[in-house]
C-alpha positions as CSV (number, residue, x, y, z in Angstrom):
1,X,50.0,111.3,88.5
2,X,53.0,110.4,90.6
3,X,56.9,112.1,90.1
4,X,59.3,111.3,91.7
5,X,63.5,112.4,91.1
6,X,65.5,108.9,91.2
7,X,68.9,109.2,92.1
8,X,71.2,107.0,90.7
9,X,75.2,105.9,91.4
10,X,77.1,104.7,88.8
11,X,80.5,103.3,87.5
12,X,83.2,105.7,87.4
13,X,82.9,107.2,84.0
14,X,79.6,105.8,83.2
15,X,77.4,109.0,83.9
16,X,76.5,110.5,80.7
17,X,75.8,107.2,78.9
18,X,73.4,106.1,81.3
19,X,71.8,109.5,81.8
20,X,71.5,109.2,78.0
21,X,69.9,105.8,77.7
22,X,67.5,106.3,80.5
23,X,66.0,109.3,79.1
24,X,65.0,107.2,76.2
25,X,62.5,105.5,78.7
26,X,58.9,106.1,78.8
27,X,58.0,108.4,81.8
28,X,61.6,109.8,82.4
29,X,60.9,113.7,82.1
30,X,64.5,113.9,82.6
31,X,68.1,112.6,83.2
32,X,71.3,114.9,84.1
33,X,74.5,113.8,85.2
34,X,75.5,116.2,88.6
35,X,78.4,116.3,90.7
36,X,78.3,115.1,94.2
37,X,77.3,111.9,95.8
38,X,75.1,110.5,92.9
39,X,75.8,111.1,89.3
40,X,72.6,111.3,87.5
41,X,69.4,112.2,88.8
42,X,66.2,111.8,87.0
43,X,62.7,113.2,87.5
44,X,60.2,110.6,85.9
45,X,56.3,110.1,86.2
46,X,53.9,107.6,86.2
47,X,49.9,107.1,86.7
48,X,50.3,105.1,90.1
49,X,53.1,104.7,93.0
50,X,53.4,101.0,91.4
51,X,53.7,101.7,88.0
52,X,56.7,104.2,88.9
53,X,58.4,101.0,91.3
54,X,57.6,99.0,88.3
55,X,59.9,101.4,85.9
56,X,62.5,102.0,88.3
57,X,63.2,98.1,89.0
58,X,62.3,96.6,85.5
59,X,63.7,99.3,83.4
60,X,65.8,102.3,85.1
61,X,67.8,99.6,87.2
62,X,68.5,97.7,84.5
63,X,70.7,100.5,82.3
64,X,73.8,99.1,82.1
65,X,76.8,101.1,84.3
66,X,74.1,101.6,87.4
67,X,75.4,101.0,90.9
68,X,72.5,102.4,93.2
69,X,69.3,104.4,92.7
70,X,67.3,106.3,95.3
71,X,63.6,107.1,94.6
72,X,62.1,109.9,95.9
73,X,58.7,110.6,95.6
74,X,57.4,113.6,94.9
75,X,54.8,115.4,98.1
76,X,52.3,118.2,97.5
77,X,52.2,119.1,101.3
């Protein structure tokens, strides 16, 4: 299993709905809109490093009101 938190930019006022609407989406654990540089970050999972780029490009950066997402994988060092 792979996690990762994807943190995402959006339109000015645009936080909650899309922290809303992605955390209808398989694999998202969770979605919070924070205050700071980005204004939702998510923590999701998937079975393999491609199936998690696969979510974030064909569904995450898809919701509507997203500017910019960072992925960042989860290490077990």
């Amino acid at each position: 299993m792979v996690q990762a938190y994807i943190l995402i930019q959006t339109e000015v006022g645009k936080a909650s709905t899309v922290a809303e609407t992605i955390s209808e989406i398989p694999g998202v654990m969770q979605a919070e809109d924070v205050t700071g540089p980005y204004d939702v970050i998510v923590r999701a999972q998937a079975e393999t490093v491609d199936e998690l780029g696969r979510m974030v490009v064909a569904k995450v950066q898809q919701v509507d009101g997203i500017t910019r997402t960072l992925t960042c994988p989860v290490v077990h060092l």
